[in-house]
Each structure stands twice: as structure tokens, then as C-alpha cells.
C-alpha positions in Angstrom: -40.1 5.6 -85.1 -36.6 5.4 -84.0 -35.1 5.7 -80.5 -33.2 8.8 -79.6 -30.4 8.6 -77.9 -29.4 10.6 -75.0 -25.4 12.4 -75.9 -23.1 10.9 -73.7 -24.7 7.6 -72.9 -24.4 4.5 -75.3 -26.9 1.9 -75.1 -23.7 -0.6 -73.9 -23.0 1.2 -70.9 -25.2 1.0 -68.1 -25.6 4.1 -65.7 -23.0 4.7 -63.0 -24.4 3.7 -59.8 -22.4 5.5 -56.9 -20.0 3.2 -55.1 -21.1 3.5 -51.4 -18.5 2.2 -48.3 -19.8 -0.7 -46.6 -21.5 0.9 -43.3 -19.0 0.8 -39.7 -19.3 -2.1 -37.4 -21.2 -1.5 -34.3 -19.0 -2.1 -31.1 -21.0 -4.9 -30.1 -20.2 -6.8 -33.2 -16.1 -5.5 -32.6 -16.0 -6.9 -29.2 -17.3 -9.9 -30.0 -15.1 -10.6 -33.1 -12.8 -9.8 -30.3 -14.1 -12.3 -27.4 -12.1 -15.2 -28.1 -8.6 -13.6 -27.7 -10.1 -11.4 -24.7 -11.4 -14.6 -23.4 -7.8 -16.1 -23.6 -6.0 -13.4 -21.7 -8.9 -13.8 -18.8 -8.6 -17.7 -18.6 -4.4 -17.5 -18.3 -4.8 -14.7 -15.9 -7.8 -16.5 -13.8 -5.2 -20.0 -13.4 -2.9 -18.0 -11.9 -5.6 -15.8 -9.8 -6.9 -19.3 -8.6 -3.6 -20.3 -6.5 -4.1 -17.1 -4.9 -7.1 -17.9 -3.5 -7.1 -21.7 -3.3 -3.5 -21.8 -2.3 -2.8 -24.6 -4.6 -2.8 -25.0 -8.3 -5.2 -26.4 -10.5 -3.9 -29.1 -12.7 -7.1 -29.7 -14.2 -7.9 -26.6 -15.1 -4.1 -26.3 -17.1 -5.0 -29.5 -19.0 -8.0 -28.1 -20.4 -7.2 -24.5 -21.6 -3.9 -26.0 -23.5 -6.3 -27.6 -25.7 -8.9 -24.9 -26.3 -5.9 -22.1 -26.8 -4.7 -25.0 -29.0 -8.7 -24.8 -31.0 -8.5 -21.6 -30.6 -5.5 -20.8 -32.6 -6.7 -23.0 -35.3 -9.9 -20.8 -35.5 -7.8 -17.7 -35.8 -5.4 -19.3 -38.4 -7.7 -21.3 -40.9 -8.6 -18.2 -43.2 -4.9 -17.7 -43.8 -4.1 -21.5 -44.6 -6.1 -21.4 -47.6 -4.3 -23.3 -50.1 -3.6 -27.0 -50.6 -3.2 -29.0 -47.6 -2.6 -25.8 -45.7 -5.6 -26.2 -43.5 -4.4 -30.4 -42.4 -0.7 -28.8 -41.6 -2.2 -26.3 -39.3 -4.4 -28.8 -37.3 -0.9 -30.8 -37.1 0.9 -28.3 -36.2 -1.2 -26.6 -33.3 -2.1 -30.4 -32.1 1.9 -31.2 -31.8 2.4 -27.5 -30.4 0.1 -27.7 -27.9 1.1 -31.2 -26.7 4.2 -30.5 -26.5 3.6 -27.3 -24.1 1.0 -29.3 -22.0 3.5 -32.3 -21.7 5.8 -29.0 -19.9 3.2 -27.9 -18.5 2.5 -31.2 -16.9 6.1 -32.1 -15.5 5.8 -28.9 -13.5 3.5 -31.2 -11.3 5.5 -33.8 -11.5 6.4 -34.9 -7.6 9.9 -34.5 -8.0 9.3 -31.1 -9.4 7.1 -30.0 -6.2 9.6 -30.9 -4.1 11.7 -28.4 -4.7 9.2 -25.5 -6.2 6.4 -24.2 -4.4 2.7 -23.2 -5.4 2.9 -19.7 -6.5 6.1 -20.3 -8.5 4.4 -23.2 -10.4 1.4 -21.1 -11.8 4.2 -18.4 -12.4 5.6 -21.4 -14.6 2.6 -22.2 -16.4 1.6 -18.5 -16.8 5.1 -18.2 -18.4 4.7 -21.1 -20.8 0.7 -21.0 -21.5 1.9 -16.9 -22.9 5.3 -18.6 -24.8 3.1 -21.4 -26.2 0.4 -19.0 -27.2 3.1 -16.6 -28.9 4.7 -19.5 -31.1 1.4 -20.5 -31.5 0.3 -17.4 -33.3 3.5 -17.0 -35.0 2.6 -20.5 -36.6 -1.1 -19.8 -37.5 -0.2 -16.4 -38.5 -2.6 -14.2 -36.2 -1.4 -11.0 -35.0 -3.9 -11.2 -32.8 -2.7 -14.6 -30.8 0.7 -13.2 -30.9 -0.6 -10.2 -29.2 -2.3 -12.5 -26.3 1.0 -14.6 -26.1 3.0 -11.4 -25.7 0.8 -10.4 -22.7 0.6 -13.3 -21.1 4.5 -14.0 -21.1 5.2 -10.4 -20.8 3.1 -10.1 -17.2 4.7 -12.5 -15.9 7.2 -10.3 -13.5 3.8 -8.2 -12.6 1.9 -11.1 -11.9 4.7 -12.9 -9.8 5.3 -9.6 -7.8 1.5 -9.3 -7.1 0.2 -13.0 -6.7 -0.8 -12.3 -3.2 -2.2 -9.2 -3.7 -5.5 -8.4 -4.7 -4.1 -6.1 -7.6 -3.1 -9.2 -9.4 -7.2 -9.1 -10.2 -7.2 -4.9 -10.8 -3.9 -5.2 -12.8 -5.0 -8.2 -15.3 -8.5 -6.1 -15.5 -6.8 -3.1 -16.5 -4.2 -5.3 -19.2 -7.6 -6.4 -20.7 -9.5 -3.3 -20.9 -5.9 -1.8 -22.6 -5.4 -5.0 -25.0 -9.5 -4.9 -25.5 -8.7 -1.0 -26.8 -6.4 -1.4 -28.7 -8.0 -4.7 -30.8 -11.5 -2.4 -30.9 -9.4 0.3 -32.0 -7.5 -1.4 -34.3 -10.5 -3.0 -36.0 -12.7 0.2 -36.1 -10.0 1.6 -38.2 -9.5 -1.6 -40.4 -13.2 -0.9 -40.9 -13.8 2.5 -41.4 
């Protein structure tokens, strides 16, 4: 007895199974593929909110975030530095980057630099270069997204220096979150959907 075959169908070719889009990505798990470059914008705007309260800057605190922007910019660059040796040139690169804008960072504290520029305009200073280092930064690792965090931090820098001793500095920087938070959930819902 000999199989019948169905018209239409060969035996070689298996059955078309319908090609289904992967499902949308909940909003938790946008905003916290999101959270580190949130988490950058707060921690350059909270250095700056901190003189406003302690009335004196935090050199500490500075010395610390330039290397975790620093990891951080690695992190969003290593998928794009793929090939050969790519990966060993970006961990160069950021490292020298973000020396070099800490070693800036660091002569604003420098005592002949104090002398002549007070409190407020020193975390206006590191404001200004913590958002130019992060912008080179991403332009380096190739993240939109780090170039986007740069752009704001250097970019608020007028706002923030007009409002340091005000307590809109704090509304102001919540509300340039929530709008750079929109727009990276919004941009990433439609890179999903």
C-alpha cells in the first residue's frame, strides 16, 4: 500500500508554521534597561544639588562617579565593539577618557583654584565637564543613549546655575528626568513593537 500524497505539499517541505512577533516589553523591564542612564542624569544632578544644601562641594563624591560613568559607558559600548580587539580599545579608551576628565575635575579643587572661584561655581564646573566628558564619552563607545545623558547634563548647566539656590534646581532636574525617562521608554517601546 502506497502513501498518498496530499496536492500541494511534497514530502520535502515541511508545513508553514506562522511567523509570530516577539511579544512587547513590559514597562518594568523598559525602565530598567533604562536605569543606568537615568541613574546617571540623577547622580550629576544630586553633586550639584549637594552644595546647595551643604554649602560646600563634595570632592569625594566627584572622584567616585568619574569612574562608574567611566564603567558605565563601557557597559553601554561593549555590544558595538564586537570585533577584534575592539572590546581592549574601548576599556583603554574610556579609562584614559575618564582620567583625563577627573584630573580636570580635580584641579578645580586645587587651592589656587578656590581662591579665586567660589562653591557654587565649582559644582557648576564639574556639572559642565562630568555632561562634556559623558558626551565624548558616548560619542566614543557609540551609545546614543550616553550621548543623550551628556547632552543633558552639559546642556542644564545655565538652568542649574540660575537655580542652585533654589529649591527648583530639585523640581527642574525631576522634571528633565521624567522628560529624558519618556522619551528613552518611548523610544524603546517603539524599537520593540
Amino acid at each position: 500500500m502506497g502513501e498518498t500524497a496530499t496536492p500541494g505539499v511534497t514530502a520535502a517541505e515541511p508545513p508553514m508554521t506562522p511567523v509570530t512577533p516577539p511579544p512587547p516589553r513590559s514597562w518594568g523591564r523598559i525602565l530598567l534597561a533604562e536605569a543606568p542612564y537615568l541613574a546617571m542624569l540623577i547622580a550629576g544632578f544630586a553633586g550639584v544639588a549637594y552644595v546647595g544644601v551643604s554649602r560646600q562641594p563634595n570632592l569625594l563624591y566627584w572622584q567616585i562617579l568619574a569612574p562608574v560613568f567611566g564603567i558605565l559607558c563601557v557597559f553601554a559600548g561593549w555590544k558595538s565593539a564586537a570585533g577584534r580587539g575592539l572590546r581592549t580599545r574601548l576599556i583603554w579608551t574610556q579609562a584614559l577618557h575618564w582620567a583625563a576628565f577627573l584630573g580636570a575635575m580635580l584641579m578645580l579643587f586645587l587651592p589656587s583654584v578656590r581662591g579665586v572661584v567660589n562653591d557654587n561655581a565649582t559644582e557648576i564646573g564639574l556639572l559642565l565637564l562630568l555632561g562634556l566628558g559623558t558626551f565624548v564619552a558616548g560619542v566614543h563607545a557609540l551609545s546614543w543613549r550616553i550621548v543623550a545623558v551628556g547632552a543633558v547634563l552639559a546642556l542644564s548647566v545655565p538652568a542649574v546655575a540660575m537655580l542652585q539656590d533654589s529649591a527648583l534646581l530639585i523640581v527642574g532636574g525631576a522634571v528633565l528626568i521624567a522628560v529624558v525617562a519618556a522619551i528613552f521608554l518611548f523610544t524603546s517601546s517603539r524599537g520593540q513593537g
